[in-house]
N, C-alpha and C positions, 0 to 999 in steps of 0.2 A: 661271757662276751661283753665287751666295754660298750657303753651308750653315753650317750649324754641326756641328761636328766634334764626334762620341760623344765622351763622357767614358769614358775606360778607366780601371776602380779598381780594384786591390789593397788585400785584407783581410788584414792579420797577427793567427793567432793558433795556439794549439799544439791538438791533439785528438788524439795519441800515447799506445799503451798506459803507456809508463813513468810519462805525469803524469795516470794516470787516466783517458782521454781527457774532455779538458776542453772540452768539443763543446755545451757548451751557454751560458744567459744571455745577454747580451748578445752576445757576436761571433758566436754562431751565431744570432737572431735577427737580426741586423746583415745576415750574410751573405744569408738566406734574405729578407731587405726589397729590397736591393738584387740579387737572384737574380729578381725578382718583377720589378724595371725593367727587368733587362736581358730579361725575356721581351716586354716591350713596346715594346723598340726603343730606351730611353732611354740605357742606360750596358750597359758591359761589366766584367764584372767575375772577378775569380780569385781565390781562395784562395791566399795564399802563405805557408809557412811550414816552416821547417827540416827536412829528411831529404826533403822532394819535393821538387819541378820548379822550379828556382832560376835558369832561362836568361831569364825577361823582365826577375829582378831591377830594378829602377832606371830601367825602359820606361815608365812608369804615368806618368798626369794625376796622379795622387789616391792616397796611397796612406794607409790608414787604420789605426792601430793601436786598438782597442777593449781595455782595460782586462780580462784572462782571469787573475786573480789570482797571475802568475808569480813574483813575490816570493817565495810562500809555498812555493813549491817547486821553488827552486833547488837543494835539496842532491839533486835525485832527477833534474831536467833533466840529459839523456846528451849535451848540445851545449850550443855558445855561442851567447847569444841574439845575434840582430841586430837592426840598428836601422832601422826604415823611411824610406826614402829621401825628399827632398823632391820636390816641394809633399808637405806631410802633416802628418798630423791625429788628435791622439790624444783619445780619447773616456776619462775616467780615472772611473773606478767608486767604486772602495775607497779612499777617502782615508781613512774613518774607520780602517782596518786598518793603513794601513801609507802613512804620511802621506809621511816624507823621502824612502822611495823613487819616489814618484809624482811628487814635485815636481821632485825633480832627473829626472827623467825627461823630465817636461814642457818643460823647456827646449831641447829638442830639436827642436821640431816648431813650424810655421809658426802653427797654430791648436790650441788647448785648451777642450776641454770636460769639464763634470765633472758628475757627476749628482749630487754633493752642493754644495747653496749655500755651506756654509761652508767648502768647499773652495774655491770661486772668489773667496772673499772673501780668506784665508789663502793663495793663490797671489798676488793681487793686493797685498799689500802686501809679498809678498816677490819683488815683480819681474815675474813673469810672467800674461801679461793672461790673463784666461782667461771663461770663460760657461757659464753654468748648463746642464745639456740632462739633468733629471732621467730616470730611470727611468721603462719604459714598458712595455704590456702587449706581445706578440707573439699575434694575435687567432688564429692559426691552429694554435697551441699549446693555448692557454687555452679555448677554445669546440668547439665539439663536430663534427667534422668529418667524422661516420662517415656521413653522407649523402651527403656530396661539396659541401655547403654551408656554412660557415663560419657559424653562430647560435649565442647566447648558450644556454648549459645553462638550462635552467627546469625546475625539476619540483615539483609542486603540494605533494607529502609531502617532511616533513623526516625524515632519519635521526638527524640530531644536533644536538642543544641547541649547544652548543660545540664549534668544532673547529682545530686547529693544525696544517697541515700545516709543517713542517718541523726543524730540528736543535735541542738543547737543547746549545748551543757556549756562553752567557755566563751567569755567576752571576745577574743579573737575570728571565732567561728560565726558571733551576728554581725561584727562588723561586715567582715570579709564575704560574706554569703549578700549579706544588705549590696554589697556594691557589685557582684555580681549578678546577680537577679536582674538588677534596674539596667546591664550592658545588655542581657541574653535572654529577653522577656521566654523563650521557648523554653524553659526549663523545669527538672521534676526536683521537688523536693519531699520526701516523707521517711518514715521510718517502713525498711522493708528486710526480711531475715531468707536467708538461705534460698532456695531455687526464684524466689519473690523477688528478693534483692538483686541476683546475678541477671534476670531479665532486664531489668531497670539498666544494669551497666552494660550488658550486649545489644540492648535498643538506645543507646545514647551515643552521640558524637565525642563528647567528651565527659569524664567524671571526675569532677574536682574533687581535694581529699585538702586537710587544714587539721594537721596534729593540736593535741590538744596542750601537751608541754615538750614537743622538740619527738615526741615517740614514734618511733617507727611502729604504724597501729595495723592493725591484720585487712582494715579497709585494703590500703594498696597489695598486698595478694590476693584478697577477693577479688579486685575488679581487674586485675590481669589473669587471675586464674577463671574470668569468665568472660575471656576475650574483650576485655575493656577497655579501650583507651586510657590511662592514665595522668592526669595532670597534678601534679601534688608540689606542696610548700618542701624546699628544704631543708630536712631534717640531718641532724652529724651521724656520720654513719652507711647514710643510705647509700651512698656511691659504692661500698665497700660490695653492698649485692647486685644492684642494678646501673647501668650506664647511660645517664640523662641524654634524650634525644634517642634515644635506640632503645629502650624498652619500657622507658615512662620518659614523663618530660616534665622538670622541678621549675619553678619557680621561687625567688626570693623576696615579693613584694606581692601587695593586688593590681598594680600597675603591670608589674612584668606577667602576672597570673592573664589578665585582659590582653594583653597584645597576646601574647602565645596561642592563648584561647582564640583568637581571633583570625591569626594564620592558620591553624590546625582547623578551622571551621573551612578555613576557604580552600584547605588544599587534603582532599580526600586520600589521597593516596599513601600519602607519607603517614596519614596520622592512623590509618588502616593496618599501615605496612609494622609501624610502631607498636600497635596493639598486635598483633600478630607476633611480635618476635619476643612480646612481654609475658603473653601466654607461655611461649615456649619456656621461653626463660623460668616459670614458676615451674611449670609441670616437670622443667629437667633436676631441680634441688629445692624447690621452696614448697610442696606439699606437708601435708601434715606426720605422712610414712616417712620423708626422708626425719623429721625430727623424731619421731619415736623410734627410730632406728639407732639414731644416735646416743638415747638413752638409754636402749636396750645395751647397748656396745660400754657405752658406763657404769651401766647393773654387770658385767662381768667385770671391769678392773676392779669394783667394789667389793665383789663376792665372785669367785669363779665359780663355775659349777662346776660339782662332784659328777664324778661318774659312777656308775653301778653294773 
C-alpha cells in the first residue's frame, strides 16, 4: 500500500551560554511551529547544532538554516560554524545588517528566503533566486497564554499614551524617541520579550515602531498580533501586506508621527477599531505557521517525497 513518507527536518541554530543564548526570534519560533507538526503526526523534527548530538548530521529530508544573527558574533563563537547539509533551506533575516555575509551565504543552499523584499530583489540580480517570506508573529509568545488558551491580550484601561518596547541601537531611533517622549510624557519605554512585551502593547494606546534601516522588523507583527495599536515609520514594501489607516497607521516624518499620535489619542474608537482589524489581519496570513508552511511546500519542489 502507498504512503507517503514523514518529512524528517533539521533546525540549525546556536542557544549557547557563550553567544548569549540566542534562543529566541525566528529559529526558536521556527522551531516551536514545526515542534507543533510534529505533535500532529506531520514531520519530525531536531534541533541540531554545534557542541550537541551531531550523529544524524547529513540524515535529514530538509534541513533548514533560519537567519540567528551569527555574523555579528564571530569573535565570541568557541567553534567553527557549519554548514547545513542539502536538500536545504535558508530563511535569511538581517540583510539590512549585514548584507555580503548573507548573500555569499545564500549560495549555498537549494532555496532562499528572506524577510526583507529588497533583499530578494538585491540577491536576484546578483545571481541567486531568492523569495520574500517577511516576518511573522509567534501567537503563543505574543498573546496571553496563562489560561492554557492562546487569546489576544484585551484590556478596557490603557496604562500608556505611548509605548516602545525595545533597544535604542541607531541614531534615528534616539532622536525620534527624544522627541516623542518630551510630546507624550505618559509613556513606557524598556526592553520586554514575549507574553512581557505583548502586555506592554495590549496596555498601551498607541506603539510606536522606527525601523532601523528601511526593514520591515517582526516588532510590527508582534504588537498587532497582540492586539496593538500600531503606529510605524514608512517602510518600502509594507503596503504590499498591510493597508495604512485600516490595520496599522505609517507615518513619514516625527511631525507626521505627533499629529497622528495625537488624533488617534483623542479618538478612541477608530484607533481600537484599527487595532482590532490588525490583529486579524496577522492571525489570518502573518503567523509564524503560515511561513513554515510555506517552506515546507518548497522542501517538496526541492525533493519530493518517496513513497513506500
Amino acid at each position: 500500500m502507498l504512503r507517503e513518507v514523514k518529512l524528517r527536518v533539521a533546525i540549525y541554530y546556536d542557544c549557547f551560554p557563550e553567544t548569549g543564548y540566542r534562543n529566541d526570534g525566528n529559529p526558536l519560533y521556527t522551531f516551536a511551529s514545526l515542534k507543533r507538526m510534529q505533535d500532529k503526526g506531520i514531520l519530525e523534527v531536531d534541533h541540531l547544532a554545534p557542541k550537541e548530538d551531531m550523529k544524524l548530521f547529513g540524515t535529514y529530508d530538509l534541513n533548514l538554516d533560519v537567519d540567528w544573527g551569527e555574523d555579528g558574533l564571530t569573535s565570541i563563537i568557541p567553534y567553527k560554524m557549519i554548514d547545513a547539509p542539502k536538500p536545504n533551506i535558508f530563511w535569511c533575516s538581517d540583510s539590512h545588517l549585514g548584507f555580503d555575509y548573507r548573500f555569499e551565504k545564500s549560495k549555498k543552499f537549494d532555496k532562499v528566503f528572506c524577510a526583507q523584499k529588497q533583499a530578494v530583489i538585491d540577491f536576484r540580480e546578483r545571481g541567486v533566486d531568492a523569495e520574500w517570506l517577511p516576518h511573522a508573529v509567534e501567537p503563543r509568545a505574543y498573546q496571553d497564554i496563562s489560561t492554557g488558551t492562546p487569546v489576544p491580550f484585551s484590556y478596557a484601561s490603557k496604562d500608556h499614551d505611548i509605548a516602545f518596547v525595545g533597544h535604542v541601537n541607531s541614531p534615528n531611533r534616539i532622536d525620534f524617541l527624544d522627541r516623542m517622549f518630551a510630546e507624550f510624557p505618559n509613556f513606557f519605554f524598556g526592553q520586554r520579550r514575549f507574553q512581557d512585551a505583548a502586555r506592554i502593547y495590549a496596555k498601551s494606546k498607541i506603539n510606536i515602531n522606527i525601523a532601523m534601516k528601511e526593514d520591515l522588523n517582526m516588532r510590527c507583527f508582534e504588537v498587532m498580533g497582540a492586539g496593538g495599536f500600531l503606529l510605524t515609520d514608512y517602510v518600502p514594501y509594507i503596503e504590499e501586506l498591510f493597508e495604512d489607516g485600516k490595520h496599522l497607521v505609517l507615518y513619514r516624518s516625527v511631525e507626521e508621527a505627533i499629529d497622528k499620535a495625537k488624533y488617534y489619542l483623542s479618538h478612541d474608537s477608530e484607533r481600537e477599531k484599527i487595532a482590532q482589524a490588525g490583529l486579524e489581519e496577522v492571525m489570518r496570513a502573518h503567523t509564524i505557521d503560515h511561513r513554515v508552511l510555506r517552506m515546507l511546500e518548497a522542501a517538496k519542489e526541492i525533493r519530493p517525497l518517496e513513497v513506500a
